[in-house]
Each structure stands twice: as C-alpha cells, then as structure tokens.
C-alpha positions in Angstrom: -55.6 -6.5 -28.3 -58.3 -4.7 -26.4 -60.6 -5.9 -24.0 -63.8 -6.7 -25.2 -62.4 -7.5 -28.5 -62.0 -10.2 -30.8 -59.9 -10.6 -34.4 -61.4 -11.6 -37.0 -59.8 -12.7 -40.5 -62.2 -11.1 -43.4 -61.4 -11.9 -47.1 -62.7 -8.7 -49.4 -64.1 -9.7 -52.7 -61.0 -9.0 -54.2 -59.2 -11.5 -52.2 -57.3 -9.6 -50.1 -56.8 -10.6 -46.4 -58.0 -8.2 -43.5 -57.3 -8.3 -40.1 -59.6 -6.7 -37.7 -60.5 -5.9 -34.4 -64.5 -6.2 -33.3 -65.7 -5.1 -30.5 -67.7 -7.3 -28.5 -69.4 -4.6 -26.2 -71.2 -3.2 -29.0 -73.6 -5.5 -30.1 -72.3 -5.4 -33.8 -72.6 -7.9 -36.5 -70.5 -9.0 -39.0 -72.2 -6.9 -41.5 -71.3 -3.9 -39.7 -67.6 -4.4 -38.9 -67.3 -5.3 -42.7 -69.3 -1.9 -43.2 -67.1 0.5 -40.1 -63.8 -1.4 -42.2 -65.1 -0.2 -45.4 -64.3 -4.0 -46.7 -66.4 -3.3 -49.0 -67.9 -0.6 -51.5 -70.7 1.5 -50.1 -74.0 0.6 -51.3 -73.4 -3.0 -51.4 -73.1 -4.7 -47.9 -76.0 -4.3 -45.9 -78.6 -2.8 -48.3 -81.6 -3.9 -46.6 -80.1 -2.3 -42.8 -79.4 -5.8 -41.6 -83.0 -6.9 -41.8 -82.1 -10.8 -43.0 -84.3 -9.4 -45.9 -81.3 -9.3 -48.8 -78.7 -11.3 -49.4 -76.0 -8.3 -49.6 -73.6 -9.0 -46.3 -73.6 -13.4 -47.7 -70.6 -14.4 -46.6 -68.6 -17.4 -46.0 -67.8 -18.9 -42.6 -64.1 -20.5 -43.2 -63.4 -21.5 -39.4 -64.7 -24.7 -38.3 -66.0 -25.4 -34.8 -66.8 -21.7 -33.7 -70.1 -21.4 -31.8 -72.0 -19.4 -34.5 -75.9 -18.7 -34.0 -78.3 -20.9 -35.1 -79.7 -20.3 -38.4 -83.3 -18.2 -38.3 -86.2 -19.0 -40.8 -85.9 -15.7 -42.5 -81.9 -16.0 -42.7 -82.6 -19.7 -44.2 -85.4 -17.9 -47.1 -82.8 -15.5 -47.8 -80.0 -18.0 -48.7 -82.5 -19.9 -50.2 -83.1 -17.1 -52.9 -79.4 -15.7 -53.0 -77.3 -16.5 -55.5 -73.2 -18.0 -55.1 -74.8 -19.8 -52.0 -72.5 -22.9 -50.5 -72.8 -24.9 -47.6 -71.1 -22.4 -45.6 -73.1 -19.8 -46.4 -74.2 -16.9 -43.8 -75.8 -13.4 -43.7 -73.1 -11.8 -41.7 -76.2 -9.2 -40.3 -77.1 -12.1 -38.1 -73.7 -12.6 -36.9 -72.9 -11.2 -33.9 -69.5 -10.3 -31.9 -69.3 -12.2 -28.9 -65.8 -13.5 -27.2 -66.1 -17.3 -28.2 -65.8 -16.2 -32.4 -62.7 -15.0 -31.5 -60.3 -16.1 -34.8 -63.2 -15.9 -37.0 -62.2 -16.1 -41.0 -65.0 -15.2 -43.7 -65.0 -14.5 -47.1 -67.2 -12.2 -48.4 -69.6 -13.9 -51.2 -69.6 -12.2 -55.0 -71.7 -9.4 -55.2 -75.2 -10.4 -56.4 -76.6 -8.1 -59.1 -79.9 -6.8 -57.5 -82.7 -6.4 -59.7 
C-alpha cells in the first residue's frame, strides 16, 4: 500500500465486497472514494455535493472502535429525516480519510427514493 493511504472495506448495495485504497492526503470523504470507485450509480451518492443536506451517501459503519468524527447537528437532522436509518448510521460526506480509519468496513444504506 501507498503512503498516505488507508483500505477501506465498502459493501455496494448489491452486496458485493470492495476493497479500496483512500488517500489520506487529499482531504476526501467517504462519499467521494465511493463516488472516484464508481461503488455506486451516478446520480445517487452525493446528490446534494456533500453538503450534510441529503441523505444520499448513508452508510453503515461496520468496524467498531475506529476514531470516527463526532456527529454534527446538521448530519444528526439529516439522519433524523432519512429513511433505513440504524444505530450505525453515517453520512459518509462527513467522513473523512485520515490514517487512524485505516480497516474501515461500510455498507452502503438502500437507496432512498427522493421525492
């Protein structure tokens, strides 16, 4: 593996297992390595530019114990309206890669129907 990257473990909505490589150097979020991967269709991770302001990149967090970013206000409202929310719930836009998520596994939430 590179410096200044981690792996990561994301589960597509289809189930299927990816593997990937993150750079930490970039200032990325989790929304946008699922979007550079293509992990999911086009048009529906990210919709709102990683604003906290849909619910599009909801994932969930499957590793225990990593040091993940405390929960804004706005990301809290957001998972408060979203639908398929459990109590591992995230919006992978306010995820960011740093060294210490290193081993990260998500699972990508259903796709919400927007209205």
């Amino acid at each position: 593996m590179e410096e200044n990257t981690i792996e990561i473990k994301i589960t597509d909505r289809e189930g299927i297992v990816h593997t990937v490589e993150a750079p930490t150097d970039m200032n990325m979020n989790l929304m946008e390595v699922i979007r550079s991967y293509e992990l999911a269709p086009e048009g529906t991770v990210g919709i709102c530019g990683g604003m906290a302001m849909c619910a599009s990149c909801q994932c969930y967090v499957e590793t225990p114990n990593l040091p993940l970013p405390e929960m804004s206000e706005e990301e809290e409202d957001m998972l408060d309206q979203a639908f398929y929310v459990e109590d591992n719930s995230r919006l992978g836009c306010q995820i960011y890669m740093k060294e210490e998520l290193n081993g990260l596994q998500v699972t990508l939430a259903p796709e919400s129907e927007v209205e």
